[in-house]
N, C-alpha and C positions, 0 to 999 in steps of 0.2 A: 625423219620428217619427210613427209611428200613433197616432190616436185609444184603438185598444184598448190601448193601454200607458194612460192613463189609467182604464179598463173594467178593467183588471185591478185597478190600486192600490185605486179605490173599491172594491171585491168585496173584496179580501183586507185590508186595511186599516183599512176603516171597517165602521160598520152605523147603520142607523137607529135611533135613538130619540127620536120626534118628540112622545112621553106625557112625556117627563121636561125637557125644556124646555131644554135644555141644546145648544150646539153647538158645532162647533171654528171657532173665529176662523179671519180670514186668514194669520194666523201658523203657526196649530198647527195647518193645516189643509196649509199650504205646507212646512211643516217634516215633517210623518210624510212627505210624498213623497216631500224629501229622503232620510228614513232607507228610507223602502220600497225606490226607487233603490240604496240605498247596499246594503240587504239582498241585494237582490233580484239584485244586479250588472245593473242596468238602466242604460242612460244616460240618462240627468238632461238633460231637459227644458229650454226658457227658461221665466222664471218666468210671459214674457208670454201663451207658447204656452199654459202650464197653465193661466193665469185664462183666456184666451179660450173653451178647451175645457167648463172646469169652468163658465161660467156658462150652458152649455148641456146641461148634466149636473145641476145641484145649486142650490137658490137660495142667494144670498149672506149673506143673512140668516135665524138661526135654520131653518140646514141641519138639527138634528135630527141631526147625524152625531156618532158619538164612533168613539174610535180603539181597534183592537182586531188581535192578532198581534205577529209579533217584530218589525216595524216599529213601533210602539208602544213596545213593549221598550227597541227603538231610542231611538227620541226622546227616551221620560220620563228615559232614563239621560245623553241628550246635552246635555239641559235644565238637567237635574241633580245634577250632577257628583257634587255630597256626597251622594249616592246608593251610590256605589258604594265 
């Protein structure tokens, strides 16, 4: 799998906000990929390829990243369920 299928998900999925202190865990950071993949009809990555990638992309701590797009959509509705 290419690198820029990661290049993509970060762009269209996340955005920085590194003033409000807030970031997405390993979880919810692992999971919008899942849904971005799943939107996006991408094929879905190892999970170990994606950490390798992303720790040369994003720090692991207090990324400053939040989730944003219909991959978002995605997630918060796959999270949770009594949602919909």
């Amino acid at each position: 799998m290419a690198n820029s299928q990661f290049d993509h998900f970060l762009s269209e999925a996340t955005y920085s906000d590194p003033a409000s202190g807030c970031s997405l865990d390993r979880d919810r950071l692992y999971g919008l990929y899942v849904s971005w993949c799943s939107v996006n009809g991408q094929p879905l990555g190892t999970e170990s390829n994606f950490w390798a990638t992303m720790k040369r992309r994003i720090s692991p701590a207090r990324n400053g990243l939040r989730m944003r797009g219909p991959a978002a959509a995605d997630y918060i509705l796959a999270s949770y369920p009594g949602l919909v």
